[in-house]
C-alpha positions as MATLAB code, in Angstrom:
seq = 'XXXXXXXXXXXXXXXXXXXXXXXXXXXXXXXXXXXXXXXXXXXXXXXXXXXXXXXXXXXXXXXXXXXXXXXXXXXXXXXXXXXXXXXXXXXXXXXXXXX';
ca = [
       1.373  -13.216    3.749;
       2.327  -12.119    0.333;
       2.495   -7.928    0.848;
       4.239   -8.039   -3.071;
       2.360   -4.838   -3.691;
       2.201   -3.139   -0.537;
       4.578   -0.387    0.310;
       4.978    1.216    3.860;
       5.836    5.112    4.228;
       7.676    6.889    7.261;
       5.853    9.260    8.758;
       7.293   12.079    7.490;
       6.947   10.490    3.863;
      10.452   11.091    2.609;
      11.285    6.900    2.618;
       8.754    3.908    1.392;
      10.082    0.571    1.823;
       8.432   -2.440    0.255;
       6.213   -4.662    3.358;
       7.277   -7.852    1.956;
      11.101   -6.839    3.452;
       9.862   -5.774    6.033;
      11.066   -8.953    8.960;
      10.556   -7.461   12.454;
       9.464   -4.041   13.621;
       9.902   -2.944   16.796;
       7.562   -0.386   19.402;
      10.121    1.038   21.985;
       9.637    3.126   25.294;
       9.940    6.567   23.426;
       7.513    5.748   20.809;
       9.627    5.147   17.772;
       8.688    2.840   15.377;
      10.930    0.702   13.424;
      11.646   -1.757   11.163;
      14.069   -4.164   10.243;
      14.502   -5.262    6.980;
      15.336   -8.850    5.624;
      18.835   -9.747    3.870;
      22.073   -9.934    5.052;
      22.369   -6.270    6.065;
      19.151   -6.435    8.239;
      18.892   -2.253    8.043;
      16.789   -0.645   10.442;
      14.074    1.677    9.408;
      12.409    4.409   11.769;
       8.670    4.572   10.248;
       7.803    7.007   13.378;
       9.705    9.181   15.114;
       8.905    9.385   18.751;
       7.982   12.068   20.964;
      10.070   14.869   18.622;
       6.462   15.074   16.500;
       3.747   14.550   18.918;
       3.578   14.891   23.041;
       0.829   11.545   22.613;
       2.318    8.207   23.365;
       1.845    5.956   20.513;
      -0.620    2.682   21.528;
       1.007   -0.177   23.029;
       0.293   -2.150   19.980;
       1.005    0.644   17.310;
       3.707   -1.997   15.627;
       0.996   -4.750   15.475;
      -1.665   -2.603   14.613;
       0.888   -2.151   11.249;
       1.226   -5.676   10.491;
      -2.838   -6.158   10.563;
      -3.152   -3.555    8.280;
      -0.365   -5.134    6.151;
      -2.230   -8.269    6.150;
      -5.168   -7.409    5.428;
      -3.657   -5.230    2.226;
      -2.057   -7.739    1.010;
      -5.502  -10.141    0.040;
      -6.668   -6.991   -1.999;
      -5.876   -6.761   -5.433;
      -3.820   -3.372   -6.510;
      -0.735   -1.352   -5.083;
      -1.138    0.134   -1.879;
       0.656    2.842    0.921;
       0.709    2.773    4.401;
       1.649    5.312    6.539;
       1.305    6.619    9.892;
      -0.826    9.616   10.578;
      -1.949   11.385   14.046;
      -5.203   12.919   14.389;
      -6.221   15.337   17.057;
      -8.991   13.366   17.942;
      -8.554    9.653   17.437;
      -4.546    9.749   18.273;
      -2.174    7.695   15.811;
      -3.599    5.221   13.544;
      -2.149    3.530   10.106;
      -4.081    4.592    6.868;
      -3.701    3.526    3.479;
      -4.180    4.609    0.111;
      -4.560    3.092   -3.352;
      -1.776    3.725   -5.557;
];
């Protein structure tokens, strides 16, 4: 997978990292989101805050569901964002945008 151009936002917006660092991420039991990034540091990023935003669970696959949509990015040509977004009526889903 070669994500050179495809950048992933927390949810509140206010850190993008770049996919292709992105090694592991991580769903755990309060909801939160993270990722850990490659090199010798191997910082962890929280892309979504648990329960402090929204009451609704996130889905048991909410971290895979990232990686799909990080695949699936990176065979497009272009720059692209991803970032996590609830909706009232379809719960918490990934988008993405063209840069």
């Amino acid at each position: 997978m070669d994500a050179a151009d495809v950048w992933v936002a927390k949810d509140d917006e206010t850190e993008i990292i770049r996919a292709r660092e992105i090694a592991a991420v991580n769903l755990d039991y309060d909801g939160n989101v993270t990722a850990r990034l490659a090199g010798g540091d191997a910082a962890l990023v929280t892309l979504v805050h648990g329960r402090t935003r929204h009451d609704e669970h996130r889905p048991g696959d909410f971290h895979r569901e990232l990686l799909r949509v990080v695949a699936q990015l990176s065979d497009s040509p272009g720059a692209h964002l991803v970032r996590a977004v609830h909706d009232e009526s379809r719960g918490w889903m990934w988008v993405s945008e063209s840069l």
